[in-house]
C-alpha positions in Angstrom: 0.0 0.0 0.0 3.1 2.7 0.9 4.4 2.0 -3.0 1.1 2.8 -4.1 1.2 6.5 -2.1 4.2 6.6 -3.4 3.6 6.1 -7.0 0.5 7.9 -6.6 2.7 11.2 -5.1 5.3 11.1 -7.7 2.6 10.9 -10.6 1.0 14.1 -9.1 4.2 15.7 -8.6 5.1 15.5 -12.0 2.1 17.0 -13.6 1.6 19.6 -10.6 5.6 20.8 -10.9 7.3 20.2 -14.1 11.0 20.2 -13.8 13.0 22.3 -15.8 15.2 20.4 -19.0 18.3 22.6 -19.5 20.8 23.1 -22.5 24.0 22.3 -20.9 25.5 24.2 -23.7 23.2 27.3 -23.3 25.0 28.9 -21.0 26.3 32.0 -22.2 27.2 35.7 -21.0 25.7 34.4 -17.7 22.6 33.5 -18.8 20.9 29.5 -18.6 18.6 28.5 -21.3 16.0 25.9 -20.8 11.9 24.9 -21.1 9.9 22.9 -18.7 8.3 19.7 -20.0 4.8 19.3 -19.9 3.8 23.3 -19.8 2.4 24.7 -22.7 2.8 23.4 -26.5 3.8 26.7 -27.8 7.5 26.6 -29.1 9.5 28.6 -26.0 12.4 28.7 -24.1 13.1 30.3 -20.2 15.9 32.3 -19.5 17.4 32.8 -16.2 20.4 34.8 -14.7 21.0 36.5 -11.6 19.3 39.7 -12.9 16.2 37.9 -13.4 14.4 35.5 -15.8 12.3 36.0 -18.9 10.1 33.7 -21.4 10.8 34.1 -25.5 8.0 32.2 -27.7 10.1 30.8 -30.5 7.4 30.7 -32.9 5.8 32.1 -34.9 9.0 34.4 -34.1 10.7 35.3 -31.4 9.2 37.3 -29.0 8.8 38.1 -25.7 6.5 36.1 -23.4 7.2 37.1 -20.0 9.8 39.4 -18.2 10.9 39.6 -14.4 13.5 42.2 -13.8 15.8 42.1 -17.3 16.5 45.9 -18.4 15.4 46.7 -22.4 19.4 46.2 -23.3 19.7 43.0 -21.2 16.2 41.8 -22.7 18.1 42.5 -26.7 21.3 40.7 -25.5 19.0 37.6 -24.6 17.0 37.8 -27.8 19.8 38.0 -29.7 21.7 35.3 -28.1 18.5 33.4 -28.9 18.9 34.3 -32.5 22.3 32.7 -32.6 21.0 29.4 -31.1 17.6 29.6 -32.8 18.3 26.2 -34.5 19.9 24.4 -31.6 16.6 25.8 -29.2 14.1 24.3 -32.3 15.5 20.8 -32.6 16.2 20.1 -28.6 12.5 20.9 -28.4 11.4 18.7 -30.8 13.7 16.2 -30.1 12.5 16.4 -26.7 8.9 16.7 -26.9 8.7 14.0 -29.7 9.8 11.1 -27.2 
């Protein structure tokens, strides 16, 4: 009966609190790139840094989602930084979300 609680607790954990999947190799000029599984099937990515975090849908373009403390310059660093890894962000996503 405890492995069932058990079970039962990690199932609902899962759905309730999606854990982050991160791109070991997007981290650049301090910032960490990464998307949660199961949120939302809109192409997007997080952002986070010490300075704060931020959301960029991927498609149809890039764009801001979401924004929690970045400055207009830090926000255009990001984006563009985005823009170099555009390619990289697309096919982890699909890669990931396919499986």
């Amino acid at each position: 009966m405890t492995t069932f609680f058990i079970t039962l607790f990690k199932t609902i954990s899962y759905v309730l609190f999606p854990r982050p999947i991160a791109f070991p190799k997007l981290r650049e000029d301090g910032y960490r790139f990464f998307f949660f599984s199961r949120e939302e099937s809109r192409m997007h990515v997080h952002v986070v840094s010490g300075d704060g975090e931020a959301k960029f849908w991927l498609e149809p373009e890039i764009e801001l989602a979401k924004n929690y403390h970045y400055s207009r310059k830090q926000l255009k660093n990001v984006e563009s930084l985005i823009e170099d890894h555009y390619n990289e962000l697309i096919s982890a996503w699909k890669q990931h979300f396919s499986s």
